[in-house]
C-alpha positions in Angstrom: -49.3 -12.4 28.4 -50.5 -8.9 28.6 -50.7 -8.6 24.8 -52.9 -12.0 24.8 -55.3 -11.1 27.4 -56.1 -7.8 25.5 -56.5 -9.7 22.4 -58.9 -12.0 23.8 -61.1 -9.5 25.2 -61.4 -7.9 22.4 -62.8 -10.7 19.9 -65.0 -11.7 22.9 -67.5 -9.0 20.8 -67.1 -11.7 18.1 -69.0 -14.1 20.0 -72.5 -13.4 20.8 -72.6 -15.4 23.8 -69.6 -13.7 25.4 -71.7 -10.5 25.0 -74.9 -12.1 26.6 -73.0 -13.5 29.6 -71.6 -10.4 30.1 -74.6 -8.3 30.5 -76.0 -11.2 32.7 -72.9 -11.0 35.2 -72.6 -7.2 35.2 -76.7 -7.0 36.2 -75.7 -9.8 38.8 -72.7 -7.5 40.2 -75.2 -4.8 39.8 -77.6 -6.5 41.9 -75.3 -7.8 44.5 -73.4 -3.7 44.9 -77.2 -2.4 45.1 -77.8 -5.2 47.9 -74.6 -4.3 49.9 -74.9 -0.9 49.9 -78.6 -0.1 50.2 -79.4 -2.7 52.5 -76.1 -3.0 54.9 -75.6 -6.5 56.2 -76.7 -6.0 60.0 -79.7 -4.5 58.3 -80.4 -7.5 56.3 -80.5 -9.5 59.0 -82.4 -8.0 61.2 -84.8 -7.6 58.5 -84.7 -11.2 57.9 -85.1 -12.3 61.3 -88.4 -10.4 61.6 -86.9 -8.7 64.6 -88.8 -5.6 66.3 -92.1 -6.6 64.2 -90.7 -4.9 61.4 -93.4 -6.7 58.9 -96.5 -6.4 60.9 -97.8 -3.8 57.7 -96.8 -6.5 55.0 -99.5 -9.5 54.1 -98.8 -12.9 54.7 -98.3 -15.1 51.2 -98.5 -12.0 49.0 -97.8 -12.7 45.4 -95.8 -9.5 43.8 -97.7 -6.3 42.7 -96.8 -6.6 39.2 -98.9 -9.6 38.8 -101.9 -7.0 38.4 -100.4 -6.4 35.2 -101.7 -10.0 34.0 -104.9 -10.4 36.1 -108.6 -9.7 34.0 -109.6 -8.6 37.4 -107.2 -6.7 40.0 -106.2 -7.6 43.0 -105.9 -5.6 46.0 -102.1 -4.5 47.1 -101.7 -3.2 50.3 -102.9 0.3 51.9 -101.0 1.7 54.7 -102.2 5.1 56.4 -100.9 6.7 59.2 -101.8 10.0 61.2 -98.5 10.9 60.8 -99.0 11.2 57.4 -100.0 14.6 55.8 -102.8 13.1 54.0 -104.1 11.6 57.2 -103.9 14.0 60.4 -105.6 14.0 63.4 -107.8 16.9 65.1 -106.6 17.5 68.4 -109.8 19.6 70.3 -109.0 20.8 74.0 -111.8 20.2 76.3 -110.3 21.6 79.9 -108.7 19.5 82.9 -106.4 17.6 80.3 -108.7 16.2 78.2 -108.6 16.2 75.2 -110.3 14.8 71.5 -107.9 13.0 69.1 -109.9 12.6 66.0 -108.0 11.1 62.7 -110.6 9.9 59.2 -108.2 7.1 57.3 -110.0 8.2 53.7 -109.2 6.3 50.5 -110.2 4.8 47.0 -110.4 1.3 46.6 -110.6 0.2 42.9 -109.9 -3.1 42.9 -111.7 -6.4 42.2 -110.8 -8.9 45.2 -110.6 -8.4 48.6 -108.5 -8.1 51.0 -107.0 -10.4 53.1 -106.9 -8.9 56.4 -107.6 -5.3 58.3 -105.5 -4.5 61.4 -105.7 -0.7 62.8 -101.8 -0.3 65.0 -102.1 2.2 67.9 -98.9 3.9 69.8 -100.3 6.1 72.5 -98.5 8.2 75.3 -100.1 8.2 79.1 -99.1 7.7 82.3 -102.2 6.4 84.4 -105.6 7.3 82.4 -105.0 4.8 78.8 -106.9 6.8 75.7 -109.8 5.7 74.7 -110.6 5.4 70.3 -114.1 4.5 68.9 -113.7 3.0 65.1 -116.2 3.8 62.8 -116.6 3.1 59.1 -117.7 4.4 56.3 -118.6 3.0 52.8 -119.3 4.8 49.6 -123.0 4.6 49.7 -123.0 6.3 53.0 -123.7 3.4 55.7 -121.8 3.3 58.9 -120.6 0.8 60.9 -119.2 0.5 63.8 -116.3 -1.7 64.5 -115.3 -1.3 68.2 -114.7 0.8 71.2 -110.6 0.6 71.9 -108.9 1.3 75.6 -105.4 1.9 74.3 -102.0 0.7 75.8 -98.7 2.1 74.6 -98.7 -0.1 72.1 -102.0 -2.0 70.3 -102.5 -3.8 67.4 -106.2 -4.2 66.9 -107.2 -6.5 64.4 -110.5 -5.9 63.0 -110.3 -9.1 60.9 -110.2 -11.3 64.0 -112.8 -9.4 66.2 -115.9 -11.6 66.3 -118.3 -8.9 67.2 -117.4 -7.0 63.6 -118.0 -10.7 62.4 -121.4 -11.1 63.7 -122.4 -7.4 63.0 -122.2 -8.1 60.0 -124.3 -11.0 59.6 -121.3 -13.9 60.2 -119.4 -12.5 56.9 -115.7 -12.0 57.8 -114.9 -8.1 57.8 -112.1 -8.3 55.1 -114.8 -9.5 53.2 -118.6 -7.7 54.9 -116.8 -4.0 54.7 -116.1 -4.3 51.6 -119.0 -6.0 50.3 -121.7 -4.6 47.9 -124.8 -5.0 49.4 -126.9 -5.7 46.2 -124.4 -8.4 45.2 -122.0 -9.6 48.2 -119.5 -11.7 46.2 -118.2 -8.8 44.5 -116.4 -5.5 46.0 -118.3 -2.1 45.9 -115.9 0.4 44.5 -115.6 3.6 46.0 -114.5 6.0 48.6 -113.9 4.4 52.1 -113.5 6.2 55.1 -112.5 4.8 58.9 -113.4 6.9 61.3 -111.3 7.2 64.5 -112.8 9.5 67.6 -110.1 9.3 70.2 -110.2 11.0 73.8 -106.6 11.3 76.2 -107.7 12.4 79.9 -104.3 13.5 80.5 -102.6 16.9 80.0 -99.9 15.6 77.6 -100.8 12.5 76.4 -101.3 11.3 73.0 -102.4 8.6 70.4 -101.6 7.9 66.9 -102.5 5.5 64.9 -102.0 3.5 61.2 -104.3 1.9 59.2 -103.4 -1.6 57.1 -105.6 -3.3 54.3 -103.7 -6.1 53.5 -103.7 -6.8 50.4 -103.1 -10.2 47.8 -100.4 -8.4 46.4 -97.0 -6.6 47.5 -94.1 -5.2 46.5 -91.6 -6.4 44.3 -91.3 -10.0 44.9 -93.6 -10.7 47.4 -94.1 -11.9 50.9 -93.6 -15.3 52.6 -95.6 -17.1 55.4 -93.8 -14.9 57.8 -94.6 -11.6 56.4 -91.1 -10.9 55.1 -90.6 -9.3 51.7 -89.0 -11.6 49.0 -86.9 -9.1 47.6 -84.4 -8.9 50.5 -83.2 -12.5 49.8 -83.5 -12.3 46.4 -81.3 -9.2 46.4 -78.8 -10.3 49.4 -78.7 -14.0 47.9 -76.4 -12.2 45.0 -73.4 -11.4 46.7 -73.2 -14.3 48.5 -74.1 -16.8 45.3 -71.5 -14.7 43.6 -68.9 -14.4 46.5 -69.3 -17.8 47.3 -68.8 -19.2 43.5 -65.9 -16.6 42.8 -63.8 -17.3 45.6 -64.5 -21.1 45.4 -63.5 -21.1 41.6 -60.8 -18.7 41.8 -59.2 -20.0 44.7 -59.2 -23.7 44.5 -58.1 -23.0 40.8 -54.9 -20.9 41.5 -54.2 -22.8 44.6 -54.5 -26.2 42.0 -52.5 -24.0 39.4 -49.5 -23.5 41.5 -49.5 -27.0 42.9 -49.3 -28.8 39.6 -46.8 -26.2 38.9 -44.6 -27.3 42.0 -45.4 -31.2 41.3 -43.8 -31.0 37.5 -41.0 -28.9 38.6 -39.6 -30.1 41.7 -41.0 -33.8 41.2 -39.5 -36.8 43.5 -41.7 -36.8 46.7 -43.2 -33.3 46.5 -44.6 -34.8 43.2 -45.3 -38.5 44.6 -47.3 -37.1 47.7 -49.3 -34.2 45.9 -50.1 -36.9 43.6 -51.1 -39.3 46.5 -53.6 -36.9 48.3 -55.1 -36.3 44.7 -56.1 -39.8 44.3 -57.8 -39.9 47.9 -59.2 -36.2 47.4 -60.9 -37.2 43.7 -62.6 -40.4 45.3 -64.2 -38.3 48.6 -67.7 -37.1 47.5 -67.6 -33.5 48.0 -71.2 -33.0 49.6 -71.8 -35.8 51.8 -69.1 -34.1 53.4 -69.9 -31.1 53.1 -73.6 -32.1 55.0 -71.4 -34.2 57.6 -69.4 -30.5 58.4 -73.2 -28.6 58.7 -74.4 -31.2 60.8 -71.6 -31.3 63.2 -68.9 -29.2 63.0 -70.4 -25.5 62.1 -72.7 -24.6 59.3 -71.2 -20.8 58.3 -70.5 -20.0 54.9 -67.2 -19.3 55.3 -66.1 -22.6 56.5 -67.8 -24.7 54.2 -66.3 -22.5 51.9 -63.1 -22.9 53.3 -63.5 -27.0 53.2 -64.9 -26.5 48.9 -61.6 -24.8 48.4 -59.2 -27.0 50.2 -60.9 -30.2 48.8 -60.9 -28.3 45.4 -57.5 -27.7 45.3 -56.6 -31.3 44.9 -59.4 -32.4 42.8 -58.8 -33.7 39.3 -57.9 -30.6 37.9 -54.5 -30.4 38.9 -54.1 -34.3 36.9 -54.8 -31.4 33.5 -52.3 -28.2 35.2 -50.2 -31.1 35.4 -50.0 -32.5 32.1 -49.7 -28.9 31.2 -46.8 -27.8 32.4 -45.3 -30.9 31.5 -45.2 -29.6 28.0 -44.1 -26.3 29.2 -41.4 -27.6 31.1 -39.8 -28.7 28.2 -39.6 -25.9 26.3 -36.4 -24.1 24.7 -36.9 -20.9 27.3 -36.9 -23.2 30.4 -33.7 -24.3 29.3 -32.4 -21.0 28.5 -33.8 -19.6 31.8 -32.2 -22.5 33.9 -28.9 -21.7 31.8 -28.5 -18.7 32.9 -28.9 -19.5 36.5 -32.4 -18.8 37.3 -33.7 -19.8 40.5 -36.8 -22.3 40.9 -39.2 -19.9 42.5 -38.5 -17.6 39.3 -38.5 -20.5 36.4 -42.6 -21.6 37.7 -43.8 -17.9 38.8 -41.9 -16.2 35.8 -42.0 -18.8 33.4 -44.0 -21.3 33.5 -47.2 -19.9 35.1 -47.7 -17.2 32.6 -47.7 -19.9 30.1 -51.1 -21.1 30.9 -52.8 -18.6 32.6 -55.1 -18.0 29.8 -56.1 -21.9 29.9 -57.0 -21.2 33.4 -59.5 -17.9 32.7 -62.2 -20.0 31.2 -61.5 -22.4 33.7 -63.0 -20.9 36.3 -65.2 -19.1 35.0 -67.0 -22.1 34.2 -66.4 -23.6 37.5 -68.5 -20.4 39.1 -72.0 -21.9 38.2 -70.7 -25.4 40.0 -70.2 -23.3 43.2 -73.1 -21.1 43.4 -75.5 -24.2 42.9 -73.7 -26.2 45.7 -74.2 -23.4 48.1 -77.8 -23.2 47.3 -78.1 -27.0 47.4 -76.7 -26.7 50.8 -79.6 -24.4 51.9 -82.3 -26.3 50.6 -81.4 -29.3 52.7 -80.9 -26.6 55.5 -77.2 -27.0 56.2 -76.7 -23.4 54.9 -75.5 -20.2 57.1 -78.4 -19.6 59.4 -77.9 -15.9 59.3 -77.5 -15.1 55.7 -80.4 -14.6 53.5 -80.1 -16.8 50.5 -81.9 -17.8 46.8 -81.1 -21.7 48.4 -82.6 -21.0 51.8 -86.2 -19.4 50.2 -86.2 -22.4 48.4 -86.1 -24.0 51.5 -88.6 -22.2 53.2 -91.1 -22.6 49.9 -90.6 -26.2 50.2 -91.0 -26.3 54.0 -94.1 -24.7 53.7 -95.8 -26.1 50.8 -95.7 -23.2 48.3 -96.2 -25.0 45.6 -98.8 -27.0 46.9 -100.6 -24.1 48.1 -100.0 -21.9 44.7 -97.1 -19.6 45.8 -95.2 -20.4 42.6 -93.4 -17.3 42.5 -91.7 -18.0 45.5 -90.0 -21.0 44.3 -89.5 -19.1 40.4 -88.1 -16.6 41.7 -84.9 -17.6 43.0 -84.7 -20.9 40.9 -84.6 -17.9 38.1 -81.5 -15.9 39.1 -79.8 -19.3 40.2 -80.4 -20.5 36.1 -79.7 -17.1 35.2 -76.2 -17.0 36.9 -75.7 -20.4 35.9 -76.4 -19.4 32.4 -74.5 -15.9 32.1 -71.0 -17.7 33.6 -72.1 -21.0 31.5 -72.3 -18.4 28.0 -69.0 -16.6 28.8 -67.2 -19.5 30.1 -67.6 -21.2 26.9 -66.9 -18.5 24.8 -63.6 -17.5 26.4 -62.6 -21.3 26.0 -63.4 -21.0 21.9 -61.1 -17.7 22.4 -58.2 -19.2 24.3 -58.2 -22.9 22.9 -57.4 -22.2 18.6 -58.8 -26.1 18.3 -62.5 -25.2 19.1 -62.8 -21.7 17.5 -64.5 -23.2 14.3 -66.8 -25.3 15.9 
């Protein structure tokens, strides 16, 4: 068996497809080791929960950054300063009695040719009865100044400048994302430039403090974007991997070694243990796999592992074990059987020794085929929502983009993406699966 495996591994270079499935896995397993160990999974869903606030500095229905790449004219990504930055620190001026100025100047170049979306300034100050007190000012490259508000600080604020109605009406009823950024002569299109927000803070404490961060939401962000919740694209897309490819593996794998040995123990042992494995198969191959499947999410439990648990255990008996069976038919009656039973060989040995070996190389494109089946049930089970509620998934953004009318609204990335790497595992088992068939089967390697 050893010798055959080796040989078919090595003419899968023959094949072209083999070779292209291949990659296509490996950068899956890439992807799904990568997820696992740069983003643990208590970190994953934490991040996917939102909890803490964790994406208060990340736009709301951002399309990715790369999409710059394509656009005539560019669109802002996001801008995060912070006066714990180098680039940005704050002046800290001792005037007697404990207080004291805390002066910061958020300076930066804005190129681009839309405007933002939004403008929120996040404070985290440190008092215990007197709350520091910030005045916002800013500055646009032609050198006017405005000023956006006067700011009594708690320990924690998030001032949003796009929602304060005075900035609004200073500046004639244009939104500020929009009036800051505005050039005067023209105010449909950006002025391009240096920007500056001015921060003049005062603490009337000895020992208190206030720091703060600056966020110009951008259209654009990141790698994959951002969904109507803030949350970056990218940690389902990359945590969705393992658990598309754990999920088909295991399914495959198991159900088909678990239907291997059955058929194994039906054609060998045969009376009962054949009539009653063969009875449950008929019941099993009429049951419609999901309709159960959404019966279990709906009122049992809806964890991964259990409805993995219930694809395996219907899977076992499904119709595959009618084709293990009429496999080891013929392997039952061959001249080694005989000579293994003549020489007193137990049952256990004969099917584990003898006749399983016999076939294992039918059963490698087997499942490899079957993985594709899998991964697109569990992602048909988060689009209707019965998948794991914890779990990040390509099935449950899918559900989120179609509870929240992205493609209505034009967030077509956020249905592409993970409709991508679902065809793209589909396709990279599909390739391999095939070719490993022409390898094992001699009938189909000339077609």
């Amino acid at each position: 068996m050893k010798a055959t495996l080796s040989n078919a591994f090595r003419q899968m270079r023959r094949y072209p497809s083999a070779v292209v499935g291949s990659i296509i896995i490996l950068f899956l397993v890439f992807m799904a080791i990568y997820a696992v160990v740069a983003i643990p999974y208590s970190e994953a869903v934490r991040l996917w929960r939102g909890a803490d606030n964790v994406w208060m500095e990340t736009p709301r229905n951002a399309a990715p950054a790369w999409f710059n790449l394509f656009y005539r004219e560019k669109q802002p990504v996001t801008i995060v300063m912070r006066t714990t930055d180098e680039s940005s620190p704050k002046t800290i001026v001792d005037l007697g009695d404990g207080v004291a100025t805390s002066d910061f100047v958020f300076e930066f170049d804005y190129e681009y040719d839309g405007f933002p979306t939004e403008m929120s300034v996040f404070f985290n100050a440190t008092y215990t009865a007197a709350r520091p007190n910030v005045a916002l000012k800013w500055i646009t490259p032609d050198g006017r100044e405005i000023q956006i508000a006067d700011v009594s600080v708690r320990t924690n604020e998030n001032y949003s400048i796009s929602q304060d109605t005075r900035v609004t009406r200073r500046l004639g009823g244009v939104v500020p994302e929009r009036g800051l950024f505005a050039d005067p002569a023209n105010p449909n299109k950006v002025l391009k430039g240096t920007y500056k927000l001015v921060g003049e803070g005062l603490v009337f404490e000895e020992g208190s403090s206030v720091d703060a961060s600056m966020v110009i939401y951008g259209k654009l962000h990141g790698l994959a974007g951002t969904d109507h919740r803030r949350r970056d694209i990218t940690i389902a897309l990359l945590w969705g991997t393992p658990v598309a490819l754990a999920f088909g593996l295991v399914a495959a794998v198991g159900s088909s070694i678990a239907t291997m040995f059955l058929g194994a123990a039906s054609v060998w042992f045969g009376g009962w243990i054949d009539w009653l494995i063969r009875r449950i198969n008929e019941v099993v191959m009429i049951l419609p796999l999901l309709p159960i499947l959404i019966m279990v999410g709906l009122f049992y439990s809806q964890s991964i592992w259990v409805m993995l648990s219930i694809v395996i255990l219907l899977g076992i008996f499904g119709s595959g074990i009618l084709s293990y069976r009429a496999m080891f038919l013929q392997v039952r009656e061959s001249g080694y059987i005989d000579a293994a039973r003549a020489y007193g060989a137990g049952s256990g040995r004969i099917i584990f020794r003898y006749m399983i070996p016999k076939i294992i190389p039918t059963l490698i494109p087997g499942f490899v085929t079957q993985v594709p089946a899998f991964v697109f049930l569990e992602a048909t089970l988060s689009v209707l929502g019965l998948g794991d509620p914890v779990l990040p998934t390509w099935g449950k953004l899918l559900n989120d983009a179609q509870g929240n009318g992205a493609l209505l609204n034009g967030y077509f990335y956020w249905v592409l993406e993970p409709a991508f790497l679902l065809m793209l595992a589909g396709l990279g088992f599909a390739m391999l699966g095939f070719a490993l068939d022409r390898i094992f089967n001699p009938r189909l390697r000339g077609i």
